[in-house]
Kinemage of the C-alpha trace (Angstrom):
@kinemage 1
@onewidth
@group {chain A} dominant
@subgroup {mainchain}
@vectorlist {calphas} color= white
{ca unk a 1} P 0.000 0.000 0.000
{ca unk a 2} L 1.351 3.513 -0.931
{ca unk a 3} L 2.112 6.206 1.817
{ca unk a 4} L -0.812 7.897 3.064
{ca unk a 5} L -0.705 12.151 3.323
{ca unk a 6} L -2.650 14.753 4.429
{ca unk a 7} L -4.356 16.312 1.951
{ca unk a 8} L -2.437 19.643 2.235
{ca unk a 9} L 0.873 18.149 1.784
{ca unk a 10} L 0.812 17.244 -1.416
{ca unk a 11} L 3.133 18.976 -4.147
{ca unk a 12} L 4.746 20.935 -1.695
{ca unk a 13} L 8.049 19.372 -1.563
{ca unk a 14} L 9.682 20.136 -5.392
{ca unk a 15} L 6.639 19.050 -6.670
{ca unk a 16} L 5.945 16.318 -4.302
{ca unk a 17} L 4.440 13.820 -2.523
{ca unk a 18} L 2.359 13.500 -5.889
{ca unk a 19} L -1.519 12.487 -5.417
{ca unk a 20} L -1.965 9.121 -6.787
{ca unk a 21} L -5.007 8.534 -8.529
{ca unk a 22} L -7.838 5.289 -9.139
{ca unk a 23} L -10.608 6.072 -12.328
{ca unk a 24} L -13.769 5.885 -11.648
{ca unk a 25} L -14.991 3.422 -14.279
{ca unk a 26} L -17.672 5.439 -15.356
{ca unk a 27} L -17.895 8.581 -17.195
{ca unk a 28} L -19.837 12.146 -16.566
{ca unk a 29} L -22.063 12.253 -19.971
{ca unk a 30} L -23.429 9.288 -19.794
{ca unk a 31} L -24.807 9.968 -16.040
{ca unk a 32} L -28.468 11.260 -16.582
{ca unk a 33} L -27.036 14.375 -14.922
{ca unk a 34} L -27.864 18.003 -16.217
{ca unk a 35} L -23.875 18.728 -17.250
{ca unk a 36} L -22.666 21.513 -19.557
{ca unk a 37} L -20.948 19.618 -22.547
{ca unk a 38} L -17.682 21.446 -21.722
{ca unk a 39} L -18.056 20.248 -18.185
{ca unk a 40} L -15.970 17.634 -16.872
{ca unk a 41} L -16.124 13.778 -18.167
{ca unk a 42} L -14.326 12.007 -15.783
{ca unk a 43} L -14.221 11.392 -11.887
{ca unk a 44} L -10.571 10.248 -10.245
{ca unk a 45} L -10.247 8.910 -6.862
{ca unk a 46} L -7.202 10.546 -4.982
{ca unk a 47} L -6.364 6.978 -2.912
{ca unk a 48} L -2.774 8.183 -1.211
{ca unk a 49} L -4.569 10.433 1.033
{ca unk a 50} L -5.584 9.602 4.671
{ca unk a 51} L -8.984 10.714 4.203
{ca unk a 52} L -9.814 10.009 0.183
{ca unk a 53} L -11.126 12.699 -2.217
{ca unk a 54} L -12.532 12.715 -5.938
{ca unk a 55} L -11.179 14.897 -8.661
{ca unk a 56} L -13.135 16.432 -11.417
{ca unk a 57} L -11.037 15.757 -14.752
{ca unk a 58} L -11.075 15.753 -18.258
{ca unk a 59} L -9.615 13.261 -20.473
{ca unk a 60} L -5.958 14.696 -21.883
{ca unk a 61} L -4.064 11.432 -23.008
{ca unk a 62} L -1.341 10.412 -21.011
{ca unk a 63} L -0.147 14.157 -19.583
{ca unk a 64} L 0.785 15.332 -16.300
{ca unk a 65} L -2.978 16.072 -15.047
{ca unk a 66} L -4.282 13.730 -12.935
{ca unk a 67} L -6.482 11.702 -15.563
{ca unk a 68} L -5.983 10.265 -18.871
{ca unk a 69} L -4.286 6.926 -17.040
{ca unk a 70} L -1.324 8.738 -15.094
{ca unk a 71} L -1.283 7.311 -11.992
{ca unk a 72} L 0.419 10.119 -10.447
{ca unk a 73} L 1.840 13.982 -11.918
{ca unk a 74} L 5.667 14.166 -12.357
{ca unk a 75} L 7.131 16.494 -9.595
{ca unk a 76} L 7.855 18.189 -12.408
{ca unk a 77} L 4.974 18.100 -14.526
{ca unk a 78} L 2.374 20.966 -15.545
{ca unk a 79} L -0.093 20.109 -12.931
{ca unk a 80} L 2.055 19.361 -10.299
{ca unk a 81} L 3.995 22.728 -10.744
{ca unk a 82} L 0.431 24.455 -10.401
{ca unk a 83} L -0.893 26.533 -7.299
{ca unk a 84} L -3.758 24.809 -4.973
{ca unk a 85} L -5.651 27.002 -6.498
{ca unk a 86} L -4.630 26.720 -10.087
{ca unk a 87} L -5.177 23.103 -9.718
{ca unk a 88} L -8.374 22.990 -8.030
{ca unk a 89} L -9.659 25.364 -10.997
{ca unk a 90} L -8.104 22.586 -13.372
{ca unk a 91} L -9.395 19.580 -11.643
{ca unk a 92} L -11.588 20.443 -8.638
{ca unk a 93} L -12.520 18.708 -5.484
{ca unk a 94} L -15.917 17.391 -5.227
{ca unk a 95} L -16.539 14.466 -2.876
{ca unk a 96} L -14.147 13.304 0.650
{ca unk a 97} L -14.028 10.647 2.887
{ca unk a 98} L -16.803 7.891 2.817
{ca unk a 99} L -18.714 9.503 -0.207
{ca unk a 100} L -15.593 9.989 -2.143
{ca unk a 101} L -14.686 5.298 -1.447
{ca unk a 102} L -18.603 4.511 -2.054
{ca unk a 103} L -18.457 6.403 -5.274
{ca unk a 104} L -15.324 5.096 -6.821
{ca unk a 105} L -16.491 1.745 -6.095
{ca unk a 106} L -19.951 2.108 -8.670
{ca unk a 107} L -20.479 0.947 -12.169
{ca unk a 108} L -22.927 2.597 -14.543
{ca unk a 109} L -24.946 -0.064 -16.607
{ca unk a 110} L -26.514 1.480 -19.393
{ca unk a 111} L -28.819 -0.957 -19.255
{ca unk a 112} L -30.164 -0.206 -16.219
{ca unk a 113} L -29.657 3.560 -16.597
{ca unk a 114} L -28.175 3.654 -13.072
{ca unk a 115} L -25.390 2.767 -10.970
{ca unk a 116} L -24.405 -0.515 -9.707
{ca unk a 117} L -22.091 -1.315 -6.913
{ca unk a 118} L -19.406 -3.184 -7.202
{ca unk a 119} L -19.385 -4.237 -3.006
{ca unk a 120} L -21.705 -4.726 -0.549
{ca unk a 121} L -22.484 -1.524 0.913
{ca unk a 122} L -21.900 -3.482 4.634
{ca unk a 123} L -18.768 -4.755 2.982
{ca unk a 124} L -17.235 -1.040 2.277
{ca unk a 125} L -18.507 0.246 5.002
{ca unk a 126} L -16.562 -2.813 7.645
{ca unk a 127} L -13.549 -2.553 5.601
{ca unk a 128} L -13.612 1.482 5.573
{ca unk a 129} L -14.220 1.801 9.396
{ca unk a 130} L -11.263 -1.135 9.857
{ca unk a 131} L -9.089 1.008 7.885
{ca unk a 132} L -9.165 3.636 10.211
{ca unk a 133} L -9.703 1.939 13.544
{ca unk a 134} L -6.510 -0.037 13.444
{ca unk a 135} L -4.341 2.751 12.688
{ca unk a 136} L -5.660 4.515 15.487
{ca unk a 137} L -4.726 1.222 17.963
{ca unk a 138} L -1.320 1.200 16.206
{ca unk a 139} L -0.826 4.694 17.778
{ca unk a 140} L -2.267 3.634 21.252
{ca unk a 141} L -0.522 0.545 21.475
{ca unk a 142} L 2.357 2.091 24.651
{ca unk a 143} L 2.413 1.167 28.125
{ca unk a 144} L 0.408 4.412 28.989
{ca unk a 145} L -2.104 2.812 27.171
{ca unk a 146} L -2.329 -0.835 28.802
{ca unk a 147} L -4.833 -0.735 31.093
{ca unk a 148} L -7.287 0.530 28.831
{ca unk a 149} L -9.366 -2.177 27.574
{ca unk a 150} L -9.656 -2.269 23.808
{ca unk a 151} L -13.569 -1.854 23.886
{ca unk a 152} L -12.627 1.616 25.688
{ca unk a 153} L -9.806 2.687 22.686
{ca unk a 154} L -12.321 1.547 19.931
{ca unk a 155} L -14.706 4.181 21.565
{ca unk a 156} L -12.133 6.863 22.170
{ca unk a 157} L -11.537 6.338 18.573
{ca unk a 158} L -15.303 6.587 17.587
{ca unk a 159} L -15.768 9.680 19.186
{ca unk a 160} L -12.906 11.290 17.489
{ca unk a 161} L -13.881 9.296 14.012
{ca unk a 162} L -17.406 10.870 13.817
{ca unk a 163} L -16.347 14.143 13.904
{ca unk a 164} L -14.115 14.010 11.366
{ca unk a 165} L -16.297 12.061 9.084
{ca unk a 166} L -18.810 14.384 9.424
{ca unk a 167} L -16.700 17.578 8.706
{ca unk a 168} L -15.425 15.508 5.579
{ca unk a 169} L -19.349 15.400 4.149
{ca unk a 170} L -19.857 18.581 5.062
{ca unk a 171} L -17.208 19.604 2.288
{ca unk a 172} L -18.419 17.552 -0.218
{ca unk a 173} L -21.216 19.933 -0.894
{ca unk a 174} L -20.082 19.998 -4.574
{ca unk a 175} L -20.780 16.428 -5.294
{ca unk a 176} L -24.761 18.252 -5.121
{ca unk a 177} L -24.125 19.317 -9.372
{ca unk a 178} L -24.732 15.486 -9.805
{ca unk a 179} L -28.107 15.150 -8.151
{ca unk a 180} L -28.464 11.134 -8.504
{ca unk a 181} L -24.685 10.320 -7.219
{ca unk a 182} L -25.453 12.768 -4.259
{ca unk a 183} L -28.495 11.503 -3.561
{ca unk a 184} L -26.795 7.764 -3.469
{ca unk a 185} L -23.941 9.260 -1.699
{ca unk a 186} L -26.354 10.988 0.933
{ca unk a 187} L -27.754 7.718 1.319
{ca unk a 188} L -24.382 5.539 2.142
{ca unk a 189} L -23.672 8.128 4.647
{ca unk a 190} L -26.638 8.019 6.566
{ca unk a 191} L -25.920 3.972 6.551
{ca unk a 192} L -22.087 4.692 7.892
{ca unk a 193} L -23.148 6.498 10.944
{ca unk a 194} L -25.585 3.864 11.166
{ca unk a 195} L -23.347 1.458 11.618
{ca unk a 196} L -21.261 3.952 14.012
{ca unk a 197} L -24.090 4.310 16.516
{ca unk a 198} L -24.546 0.434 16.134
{ca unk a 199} L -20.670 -0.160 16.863
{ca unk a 200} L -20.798 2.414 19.674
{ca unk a 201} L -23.715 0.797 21.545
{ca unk a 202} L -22.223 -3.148 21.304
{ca unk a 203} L -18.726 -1.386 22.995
{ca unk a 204} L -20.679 0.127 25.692
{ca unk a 205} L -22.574 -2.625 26.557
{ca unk a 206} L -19.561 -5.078 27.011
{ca unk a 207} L -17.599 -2.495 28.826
{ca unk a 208} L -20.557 -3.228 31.141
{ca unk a 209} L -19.553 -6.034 31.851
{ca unk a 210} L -15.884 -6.087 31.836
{ca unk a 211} L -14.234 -5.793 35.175
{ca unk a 212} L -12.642 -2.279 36.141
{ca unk a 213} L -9.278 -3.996 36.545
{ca unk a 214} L -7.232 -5.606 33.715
{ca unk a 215} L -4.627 -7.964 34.281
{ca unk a 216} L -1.406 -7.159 32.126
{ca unk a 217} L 0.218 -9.940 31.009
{ca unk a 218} L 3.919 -10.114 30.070
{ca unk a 219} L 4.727 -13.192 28.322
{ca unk a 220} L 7.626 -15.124 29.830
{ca unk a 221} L 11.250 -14.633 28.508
{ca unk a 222} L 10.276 -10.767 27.278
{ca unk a 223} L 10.148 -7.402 29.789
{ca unk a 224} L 9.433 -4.315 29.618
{ca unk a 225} L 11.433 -1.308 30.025
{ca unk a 226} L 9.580 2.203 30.772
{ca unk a 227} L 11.039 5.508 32.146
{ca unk a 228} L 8.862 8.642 31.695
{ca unk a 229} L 6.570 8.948 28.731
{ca unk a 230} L 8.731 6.475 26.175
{ca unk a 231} L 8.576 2.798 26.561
{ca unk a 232} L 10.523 0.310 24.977
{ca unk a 233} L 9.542 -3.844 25.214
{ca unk a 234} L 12.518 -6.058 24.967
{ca unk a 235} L 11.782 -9.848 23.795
{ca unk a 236} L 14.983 -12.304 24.311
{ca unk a 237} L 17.541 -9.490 24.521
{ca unk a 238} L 18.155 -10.020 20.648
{ca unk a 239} L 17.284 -6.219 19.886
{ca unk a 240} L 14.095 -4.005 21.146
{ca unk a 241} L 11.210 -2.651 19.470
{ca unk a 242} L 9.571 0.732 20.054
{ca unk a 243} L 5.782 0.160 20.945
{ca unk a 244} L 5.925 3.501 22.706
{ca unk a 245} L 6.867 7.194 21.751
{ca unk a 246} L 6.094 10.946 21.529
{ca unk a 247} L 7.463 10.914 18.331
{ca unk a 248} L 5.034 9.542 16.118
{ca unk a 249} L 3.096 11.481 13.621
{ca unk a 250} L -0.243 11.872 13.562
{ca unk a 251} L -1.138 8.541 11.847
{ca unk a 252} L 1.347 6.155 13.827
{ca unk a 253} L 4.087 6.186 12.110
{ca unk a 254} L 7.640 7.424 13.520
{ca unk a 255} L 9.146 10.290 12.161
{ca unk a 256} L 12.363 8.981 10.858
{ca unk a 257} L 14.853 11.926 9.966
{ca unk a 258} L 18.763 12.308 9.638
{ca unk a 259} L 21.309 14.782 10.018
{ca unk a 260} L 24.576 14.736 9.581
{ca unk a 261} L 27.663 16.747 11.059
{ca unk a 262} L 31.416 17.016 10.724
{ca unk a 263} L 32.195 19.434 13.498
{ca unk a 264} L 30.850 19.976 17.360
{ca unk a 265} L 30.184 16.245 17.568
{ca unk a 266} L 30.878 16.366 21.425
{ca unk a 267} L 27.602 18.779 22.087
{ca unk a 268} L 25.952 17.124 19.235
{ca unk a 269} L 26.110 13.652 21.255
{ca unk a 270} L 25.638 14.857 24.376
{ca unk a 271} L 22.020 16.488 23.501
{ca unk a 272} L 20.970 12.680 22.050
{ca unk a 273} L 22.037 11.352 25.398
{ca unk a 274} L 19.970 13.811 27.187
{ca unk a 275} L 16.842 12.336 25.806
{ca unk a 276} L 17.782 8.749 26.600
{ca unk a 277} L 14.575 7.427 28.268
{ca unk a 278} L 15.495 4.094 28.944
{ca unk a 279} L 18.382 2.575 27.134
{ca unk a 280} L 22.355 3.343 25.980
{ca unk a 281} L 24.296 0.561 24.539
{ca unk a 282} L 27.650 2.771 22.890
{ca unk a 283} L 30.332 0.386 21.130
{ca unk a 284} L 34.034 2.174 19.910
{ca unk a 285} L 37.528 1.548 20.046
{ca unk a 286} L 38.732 4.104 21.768
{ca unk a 287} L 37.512 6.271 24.567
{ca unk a 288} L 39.070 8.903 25.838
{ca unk a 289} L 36.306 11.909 26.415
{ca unk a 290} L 35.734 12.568 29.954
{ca unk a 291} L 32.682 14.712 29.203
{ca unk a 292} L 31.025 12.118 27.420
{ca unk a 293} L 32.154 9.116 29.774
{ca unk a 294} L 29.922 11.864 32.904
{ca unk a 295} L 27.205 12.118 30.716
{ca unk a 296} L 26.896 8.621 30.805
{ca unk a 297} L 27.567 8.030 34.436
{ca unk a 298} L 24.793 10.693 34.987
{ca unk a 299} L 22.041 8.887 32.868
{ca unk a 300} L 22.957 5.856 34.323
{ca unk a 301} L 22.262 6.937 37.418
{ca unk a 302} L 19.304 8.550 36.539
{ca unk a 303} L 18.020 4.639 36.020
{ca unk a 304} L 18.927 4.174 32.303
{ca unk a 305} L 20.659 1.118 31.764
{ca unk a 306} L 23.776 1.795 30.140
{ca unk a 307} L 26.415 -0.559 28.246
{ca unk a 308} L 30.030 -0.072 26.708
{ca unk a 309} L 32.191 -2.245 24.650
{ca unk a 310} L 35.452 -0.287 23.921
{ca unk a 311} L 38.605 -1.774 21.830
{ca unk a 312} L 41.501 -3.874 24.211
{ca unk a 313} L 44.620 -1.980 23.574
{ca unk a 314} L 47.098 -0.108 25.258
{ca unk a 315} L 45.709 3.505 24.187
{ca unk a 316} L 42.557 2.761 26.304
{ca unk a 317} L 44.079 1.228 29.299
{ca unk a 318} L 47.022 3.951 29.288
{ca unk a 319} L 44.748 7.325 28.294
{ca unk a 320} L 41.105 5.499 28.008
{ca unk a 321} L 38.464 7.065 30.712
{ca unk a 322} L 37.693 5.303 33.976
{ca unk a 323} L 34.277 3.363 33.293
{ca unk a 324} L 34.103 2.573 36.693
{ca unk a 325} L 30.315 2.589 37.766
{ca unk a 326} L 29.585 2.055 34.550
{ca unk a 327} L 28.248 -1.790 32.763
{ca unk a 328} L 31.366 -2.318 30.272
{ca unk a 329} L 33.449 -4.580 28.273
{ca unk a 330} L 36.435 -4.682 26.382
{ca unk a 331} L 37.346 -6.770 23.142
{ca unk a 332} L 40.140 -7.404 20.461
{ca unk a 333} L 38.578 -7.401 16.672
{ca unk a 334} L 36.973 -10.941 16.350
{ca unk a 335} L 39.213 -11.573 12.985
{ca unk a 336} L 42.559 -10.567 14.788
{ca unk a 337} L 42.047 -7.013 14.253
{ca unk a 338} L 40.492 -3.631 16.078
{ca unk a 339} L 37.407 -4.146 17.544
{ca unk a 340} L 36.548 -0.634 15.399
{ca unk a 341} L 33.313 -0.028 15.689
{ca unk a 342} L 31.920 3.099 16.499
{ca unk a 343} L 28.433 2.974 17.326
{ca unk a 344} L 25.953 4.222 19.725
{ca unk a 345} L 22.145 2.975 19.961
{ca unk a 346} L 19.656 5.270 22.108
{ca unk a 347} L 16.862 3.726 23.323
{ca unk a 348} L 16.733 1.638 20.238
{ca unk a 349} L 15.368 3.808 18.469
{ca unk a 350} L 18.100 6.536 17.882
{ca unk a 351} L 21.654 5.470 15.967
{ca unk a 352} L 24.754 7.882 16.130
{ca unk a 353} L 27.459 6.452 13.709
{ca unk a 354} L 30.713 7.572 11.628
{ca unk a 355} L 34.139 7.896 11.952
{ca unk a 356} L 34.033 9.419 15.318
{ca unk a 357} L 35.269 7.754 18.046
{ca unk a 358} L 34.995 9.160 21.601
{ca unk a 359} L 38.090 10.767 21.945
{ca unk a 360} L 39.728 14.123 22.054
{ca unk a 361} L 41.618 14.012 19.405
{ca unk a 362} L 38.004 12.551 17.388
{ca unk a 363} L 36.252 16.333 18.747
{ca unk a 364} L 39.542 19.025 18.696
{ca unk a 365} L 42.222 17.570 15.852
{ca unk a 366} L 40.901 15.059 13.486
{ca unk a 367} L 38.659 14.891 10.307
{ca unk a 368} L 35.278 13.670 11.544
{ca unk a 369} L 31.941 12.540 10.546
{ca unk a 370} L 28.960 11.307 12.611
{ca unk a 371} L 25.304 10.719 11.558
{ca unk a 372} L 22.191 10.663 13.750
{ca unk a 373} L 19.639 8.553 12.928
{ca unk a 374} L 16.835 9.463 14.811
{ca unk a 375} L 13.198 7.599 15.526
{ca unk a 376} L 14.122 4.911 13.095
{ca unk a 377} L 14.024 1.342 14.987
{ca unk a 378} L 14.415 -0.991 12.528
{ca unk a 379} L 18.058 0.486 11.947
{ca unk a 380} L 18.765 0.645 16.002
{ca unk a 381} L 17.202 -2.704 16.181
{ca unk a 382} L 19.862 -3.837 13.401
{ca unk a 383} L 22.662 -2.088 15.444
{ca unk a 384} L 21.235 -3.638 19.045
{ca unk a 385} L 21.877 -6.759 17.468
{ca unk a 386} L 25.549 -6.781 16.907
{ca unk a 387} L 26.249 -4.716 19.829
{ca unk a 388} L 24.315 -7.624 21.694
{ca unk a 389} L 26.256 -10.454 19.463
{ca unk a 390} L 29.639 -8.597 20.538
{ca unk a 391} L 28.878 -8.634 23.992
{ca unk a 392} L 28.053 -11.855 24.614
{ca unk a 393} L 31.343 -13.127 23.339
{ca unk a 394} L 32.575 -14.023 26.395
{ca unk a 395} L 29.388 -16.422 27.112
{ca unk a 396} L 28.198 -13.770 30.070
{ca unk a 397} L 25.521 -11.621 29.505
């Protein structure tokens, strides 16, 4: 499935994140609707956007508008170069949300002289509410979150779900220049909160009778981790996985983002450190910064559990900090070599990387580079799992 946006954010980034478009398989003249004959022929559903919406178009061939079987404008096509404006005049907006799904999924039969559908209303409507409800649990799915039952985060969810669905038919006022299609629109809509009210009223009446209390069970083998707000859940201590953070978007999806930086590394990594909520594991060969060796002692006093593997070699033991008080380890290369890795995994979810070791000479003489990964797990989880397989070379965890 492609990445969903908000409506607003497309083109705005040279042109994109482009709208991606489905056909309706019908076209406008053939409707029975009162349409000027230089009005438009063609409906497109916009299907990347969190909360679908139908395009007027014309047919072109295959340009950059969005019809004529593009599935999306190149950034840097003639539409996509276009102002809102200029593109709502080309191809407007008539239809969002439920109306805009129910209509892309008829067939006119000239037969019949009307529209057929190619679901069961019930069917669209399940599937449409599913859509919607489970990336709402996906963001509500942290330890704040685990004593609330999921009858009570299905209803949370309604609450906030009806008033957005309603605001969405509220703009699709210009779907009325088609009488019949508004009229069937009007009609699936009325079913949809239907169904909502239905849905709401089975929740409430099994929250009736679930108990207050919820027993929280952690499955054996697996624990969890929490300080403040974040959370992380551990299973087998072969990496962790995120299930909570502040830094999700809006539809439950972390914000992934990198910078890089070839000078002030020292401040640079001391900031990420600050926000370590539960976790540090920092792997280099050599270590010789006394300001980031306290930073560490300080956050791992602060309750954050905190683990070094540093390179076996005279420079350490002869100018290498004092990791007293701190959980650490030291290692030759595994091939005969340096151990010369210079890593550093926050909370698994945050990555600092590069030629920078932890030294003085790394922050005030040398060449450097280091890059922060931030919010992106599956990369810290990739890193948690060879800092884990190096430290477990000695057969003690």
């Amino acid at each position: 499935m492609s990445e969903l946006f908000k409506e607003e954010d497309f083109y705005k980034d040279n042109g994109g994140p482009t709208e991606e478009y489905t056909h309706c398989s019908y076209t406008v003249p053939v409707l029975n609707e009162t349409v000027d004959e230089n009005d438009y022929d063609q409906f497109a559903l916009i299907e990347n956007a969190i909360y679908p919406y139908i395009r007027l178009t014309k047919r072109r061939g295959n340009s950059h508008f969005p019809c004529g079987g593009c599935l999306s404008p190149a950034t840097d096509g003639f539409f996509a170069r276009k102002t809102e404006q200029e593109r709502d005049a080309l191809c407007p907006k008539i239809a969002w949300g439920f109306a805009a799904v129910f209509i892309s999924e008829l067939d006119y039969d000239r037969h019949q002289n009307d529209y057929v559908p190619r679901k069961e209303r019930d069917s669209l409507i399940q599937s449409y509410y599913s859509n919607y409800l489970q990336q709402y649990l996906q963001f509500h799915n942290g330890l704040k979150y685990r004593n609330i039952s999921d009858e009570q985060k299905e209803l949370d969810f309604l609450g906030e779900h009806e008033r957005i669905i309603r605001l969405l038919w509220e703009k699709s006022v210009p779907l009325k220049q088609y009488p019949v299609l508004y009229r069937y629109a009007t009609d699936a809509e009325v079913d949809y909160e239907r169904f909502l009210e239905g849905r709401r009223n089975e929740l409430q009446n099994k929250i009736k009778d679930v108990p207050h209390t919820l027993d929280v069970e952690v499955k054996k083998n697996r624990s969890i981790i929490q300080n403040g707000e974040k959370s992380v859940y551990v299973e087998n201590n072969t990496g962790t996985i995120i299930i909570g953070s502040e830094s999700f978007d809006n539809y439950g999806k972390l914000k992934v983002h990198n910078e890089a930086y070839f000078a002030d590394i020292e401040q640079r990594i001391l900031k990420a450190l600050d926000e370590a909520n539960a976790t540090i594991d920092l792997c280099v060969a050599w270590f010789t910064n006394d300001k980031l060796r306290d930073k560490l002692l300080e956050k791992s006093k602060e309750g954050i559990e905190v683990r070094v593997i540093i390179y076996k070699d005279g420079v350490n033991k002869s100018k290498g900090v004092d990791l007293t008080g701190l959980n650490h380890k030291e290692y030759r290369g595994e091939r005969g070599g340096v151990e010369h890795h210079k890593f550093c995994v926050i909370d698994n979810v945050h990555t600092i990387s590069g030629s920078y070791n932890w030294t003085l000479n790394a922050e005030h003489k040398n060449d450097e580079d280091a890059t922060f990964h931030f919010e992106d797990y599956k990369l810290s989880s990739t890193f948690t799992r060879r800092f884990n397989e190096i430290w477990r070379r000695d057969g003690k965890e």
